[in-house]
C-alpha positions in Angstrom: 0.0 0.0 0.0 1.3 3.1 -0.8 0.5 6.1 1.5 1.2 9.7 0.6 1.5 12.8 2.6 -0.9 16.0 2.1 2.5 17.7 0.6 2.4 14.6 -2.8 -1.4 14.8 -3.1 -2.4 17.0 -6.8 -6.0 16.6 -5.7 -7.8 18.3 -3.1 -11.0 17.6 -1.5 -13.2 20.8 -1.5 -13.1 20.9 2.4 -8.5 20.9 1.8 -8.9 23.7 -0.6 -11.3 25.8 1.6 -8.6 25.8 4.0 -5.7 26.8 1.8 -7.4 29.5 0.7 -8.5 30.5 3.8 -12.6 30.5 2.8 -15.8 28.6 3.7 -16.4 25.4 1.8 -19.3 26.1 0.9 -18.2 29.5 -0.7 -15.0 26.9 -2.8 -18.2 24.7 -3.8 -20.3 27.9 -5.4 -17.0 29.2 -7.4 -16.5 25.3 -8.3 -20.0 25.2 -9.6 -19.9 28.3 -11.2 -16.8 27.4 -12.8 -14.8 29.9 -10.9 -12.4 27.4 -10.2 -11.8 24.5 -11.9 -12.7 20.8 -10.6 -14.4 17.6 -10.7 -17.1 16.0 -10.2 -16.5 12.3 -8.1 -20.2 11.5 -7.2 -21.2 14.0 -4.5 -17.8 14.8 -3.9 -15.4 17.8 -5.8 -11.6 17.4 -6.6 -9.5 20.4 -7.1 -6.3 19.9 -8.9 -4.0 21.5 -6.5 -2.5 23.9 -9.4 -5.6 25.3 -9.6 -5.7 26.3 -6.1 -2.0 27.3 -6.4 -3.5 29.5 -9.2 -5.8 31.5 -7.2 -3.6 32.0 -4.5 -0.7 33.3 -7.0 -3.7 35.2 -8.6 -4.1 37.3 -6.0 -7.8 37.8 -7.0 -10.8 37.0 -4.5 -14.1 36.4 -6.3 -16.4 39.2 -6.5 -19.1 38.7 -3.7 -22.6 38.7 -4.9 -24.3 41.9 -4.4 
């Protein structure tokens, strides 16, 4: 069996990405469904490629908050 650590993963679970970039899930779930931020669909579940949250970060750039 081969186990990784959270530093070799290149998928993130909705819930791991929240916390890197320091938002709610639920707010990582809406920009994920609006296509904000690019992931996957597993079932119920998202995946994040971890460049894309890598992306965000080095983006700078918040999403605009609904008015």
């Amino acid at each position: 069996m081969v186990h990784t650590t959270d530093m070799e993963k290149e998928f993130l679970s909705a819930d791991e990405a929240a916390e890197m970039l320091h938002m709610h899930p639920r707010t990582v779930r809406r920009l994920l469904a609006s296509g904000e931020l690019p992931g996957t669909r597993l079932g119920r579940q998202w995946r994040i490629s971890l460049a894309a949250v890598r992306k965000l970060i080095e983006g700078g750039q918040k999403p605009a908050a609904k008015v």
